[in-house]
Each structure stands twice: as C-alpha cells, then as structure tokens.
Backbone as CSV, one residue per row, in Angstrom:
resi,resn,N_x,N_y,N_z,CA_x,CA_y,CA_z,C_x,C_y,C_z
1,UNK,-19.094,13.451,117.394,-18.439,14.748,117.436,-16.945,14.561,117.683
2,UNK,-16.394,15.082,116.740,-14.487,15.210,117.208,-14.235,16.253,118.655
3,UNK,-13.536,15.217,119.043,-13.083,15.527,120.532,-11.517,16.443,120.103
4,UNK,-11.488,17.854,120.439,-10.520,18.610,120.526,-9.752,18.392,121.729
5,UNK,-8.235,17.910,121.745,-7.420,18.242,121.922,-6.497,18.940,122.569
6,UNK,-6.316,20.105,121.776,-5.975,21.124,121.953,-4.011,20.888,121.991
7,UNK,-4.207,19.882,120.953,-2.588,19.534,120.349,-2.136,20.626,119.332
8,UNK,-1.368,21.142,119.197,-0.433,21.633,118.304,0.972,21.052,117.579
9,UNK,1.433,21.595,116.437,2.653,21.501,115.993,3.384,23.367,115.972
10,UNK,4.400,22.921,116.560,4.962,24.356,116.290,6.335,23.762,115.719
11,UNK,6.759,24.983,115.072,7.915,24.755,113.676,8.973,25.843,113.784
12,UNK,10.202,25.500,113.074,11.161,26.202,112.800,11.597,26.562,111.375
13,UNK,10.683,26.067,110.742,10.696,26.489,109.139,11.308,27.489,108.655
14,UNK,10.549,29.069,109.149,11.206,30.096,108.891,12.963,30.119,109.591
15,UNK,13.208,29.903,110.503,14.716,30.378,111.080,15.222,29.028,109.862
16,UNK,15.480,27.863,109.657,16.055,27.143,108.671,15.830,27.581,107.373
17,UNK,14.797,28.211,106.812,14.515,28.849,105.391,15.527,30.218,105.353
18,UNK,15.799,30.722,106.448,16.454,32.561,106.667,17.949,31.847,106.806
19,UNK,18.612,30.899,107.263,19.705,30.488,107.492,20.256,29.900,105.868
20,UNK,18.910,29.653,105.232,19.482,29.200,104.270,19.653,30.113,103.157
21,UNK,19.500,31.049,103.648,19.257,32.451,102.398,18.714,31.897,101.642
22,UNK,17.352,31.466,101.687,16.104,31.030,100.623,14.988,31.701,100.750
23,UNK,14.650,31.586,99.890,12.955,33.028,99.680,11.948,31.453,100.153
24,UNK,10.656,32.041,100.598,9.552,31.154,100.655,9.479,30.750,99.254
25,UNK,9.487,30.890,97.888,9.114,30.662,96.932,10.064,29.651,96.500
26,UNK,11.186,29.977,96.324,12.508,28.873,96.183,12.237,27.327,97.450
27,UNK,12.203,27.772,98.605,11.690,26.483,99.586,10.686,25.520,99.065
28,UNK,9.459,26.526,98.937,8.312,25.997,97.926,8.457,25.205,96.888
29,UNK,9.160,25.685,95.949,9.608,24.646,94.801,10.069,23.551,95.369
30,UNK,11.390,22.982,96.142,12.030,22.684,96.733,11.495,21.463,97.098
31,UNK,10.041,21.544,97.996,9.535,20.435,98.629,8.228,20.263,97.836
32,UNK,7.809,21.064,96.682,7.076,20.771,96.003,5.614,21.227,96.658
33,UNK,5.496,22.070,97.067,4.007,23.244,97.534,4.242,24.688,97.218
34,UNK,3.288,25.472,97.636,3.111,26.577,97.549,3.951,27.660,97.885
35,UNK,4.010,29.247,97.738,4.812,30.084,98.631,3.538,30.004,99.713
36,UNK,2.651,30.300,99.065,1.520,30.673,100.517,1.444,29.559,101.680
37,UNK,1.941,28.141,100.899,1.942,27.016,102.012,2.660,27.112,102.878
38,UNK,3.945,27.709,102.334,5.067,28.257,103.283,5.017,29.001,104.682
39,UNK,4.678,30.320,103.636,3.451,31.369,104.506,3.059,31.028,105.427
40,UNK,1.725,30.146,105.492,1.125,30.220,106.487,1.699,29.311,107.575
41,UNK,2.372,28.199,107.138,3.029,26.991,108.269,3.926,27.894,108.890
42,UNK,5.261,28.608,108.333,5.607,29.801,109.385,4.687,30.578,110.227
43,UNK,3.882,30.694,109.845,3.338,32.062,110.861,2.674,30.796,111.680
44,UNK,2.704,29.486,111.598,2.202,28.605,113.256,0.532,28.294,112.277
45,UNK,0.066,28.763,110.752,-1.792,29.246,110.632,-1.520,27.300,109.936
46,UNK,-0.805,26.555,109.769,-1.078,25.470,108.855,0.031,24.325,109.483
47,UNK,-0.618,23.321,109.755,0.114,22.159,110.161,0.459,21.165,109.067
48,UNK,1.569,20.979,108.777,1.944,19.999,107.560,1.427,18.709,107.572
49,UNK,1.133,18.003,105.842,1.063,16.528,106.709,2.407,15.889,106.884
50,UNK,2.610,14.841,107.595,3.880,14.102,107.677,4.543,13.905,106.755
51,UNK,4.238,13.909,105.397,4.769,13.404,104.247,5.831,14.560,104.039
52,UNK,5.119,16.410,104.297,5.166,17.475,103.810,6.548,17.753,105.248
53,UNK,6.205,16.926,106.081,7.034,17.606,107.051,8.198,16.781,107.254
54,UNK,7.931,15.609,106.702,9.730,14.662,106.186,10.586,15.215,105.231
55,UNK,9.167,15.476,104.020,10.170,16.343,103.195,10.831,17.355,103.318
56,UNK,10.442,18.291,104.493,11.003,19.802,104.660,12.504,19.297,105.306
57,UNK,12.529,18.085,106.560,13.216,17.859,107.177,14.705,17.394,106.192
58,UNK,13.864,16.399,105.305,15.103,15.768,104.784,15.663,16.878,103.633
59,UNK,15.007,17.630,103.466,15.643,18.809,102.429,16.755,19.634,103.083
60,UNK,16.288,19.724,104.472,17.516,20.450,105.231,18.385,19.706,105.881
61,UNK,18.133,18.479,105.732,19.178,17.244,105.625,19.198,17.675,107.741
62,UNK,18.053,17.082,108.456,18.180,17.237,109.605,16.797,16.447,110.029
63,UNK,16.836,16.123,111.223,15.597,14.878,111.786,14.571,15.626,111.910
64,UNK,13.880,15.253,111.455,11.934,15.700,111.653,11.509,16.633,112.774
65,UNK,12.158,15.941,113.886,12.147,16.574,115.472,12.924,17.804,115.631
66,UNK,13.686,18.292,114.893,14.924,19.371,114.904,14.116,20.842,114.273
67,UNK,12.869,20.497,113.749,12.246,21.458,113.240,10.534,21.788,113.699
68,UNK,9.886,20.191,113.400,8.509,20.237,114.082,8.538,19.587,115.548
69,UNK,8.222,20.492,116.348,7.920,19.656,117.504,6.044,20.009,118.199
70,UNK,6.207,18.730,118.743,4.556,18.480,118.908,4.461,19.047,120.309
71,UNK,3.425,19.586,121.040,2.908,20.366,121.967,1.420,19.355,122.477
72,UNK,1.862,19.087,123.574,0.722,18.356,123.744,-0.374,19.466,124.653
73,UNK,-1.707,19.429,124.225,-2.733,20.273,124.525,-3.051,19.166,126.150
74,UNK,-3.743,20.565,126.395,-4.945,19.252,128.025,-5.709,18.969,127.452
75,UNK,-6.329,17.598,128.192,-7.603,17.033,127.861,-8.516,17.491,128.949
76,UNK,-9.343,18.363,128.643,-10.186,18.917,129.677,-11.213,18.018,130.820
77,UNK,-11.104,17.090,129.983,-12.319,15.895,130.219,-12.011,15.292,130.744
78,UNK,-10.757,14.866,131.617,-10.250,13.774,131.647,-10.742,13.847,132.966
79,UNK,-10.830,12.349,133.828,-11.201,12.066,135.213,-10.461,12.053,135.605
C-alpha cells in the first residue's frame, strides 16, 4: 500500500502568467501542454512533472524554486 504523505507542491504560475499579460492558452503553447493543464496546476488541482515544471521555470527565465515550492506534509506514523 502507498504510504501518503501528505506532501504538496504549491505554485505561482498564475501571478507569473498575469504579469506576463499571457492567456492560459498562449502559456500552454509555450511549454507545450494544455489550457486545461494550465487550469488546473493554477487552481493548486495538478502537480507538474519536473520536466513540465523546468520548463515553466526556464520559460520565465527564473529558478524552479521562484515558482514551485514544496510543502512538506506530517508523517503521521512516525515514532
């Protein structure tokens, strides 16, 4: 059984997409996915993979960390 976590990624996608006066659809092209992929990684519903989240970074020409940052969950279990 996969042991949850309770890690997150939370993002700044949208405030760098609105700064850039870019539509989700134009971004989309951009890094090569969806508008809806867009969509949902703003609203916090979709975690990128790394590949997806270098590319967003290096498109806005800024470090990986400046946009996704990781949230570490408790481990409930722990002794």
């Amino acid at each position: 059984m996969k042991k949850d976590f309770g890690d997150s990624i939370t993002n700044k996608v949208y405030e760098y997409r609105v700064l850039a006066r870019m539509s989700q659809q134009e971004l989309a092209e951009k890094v090569g996915v969806s508008k809806q992929t867009i969509f949902v990684m703003e609203k916090g519903n979709y975690i990128p993979t790394m590949l997806l989240a270098f590319r967003i970074a290096q498109f806005f020409n800024v470090d990986v960390n400046d946009i996704f940052t990781y949230v570490k969950g408790s481990d409930q279990n722990a002794n």
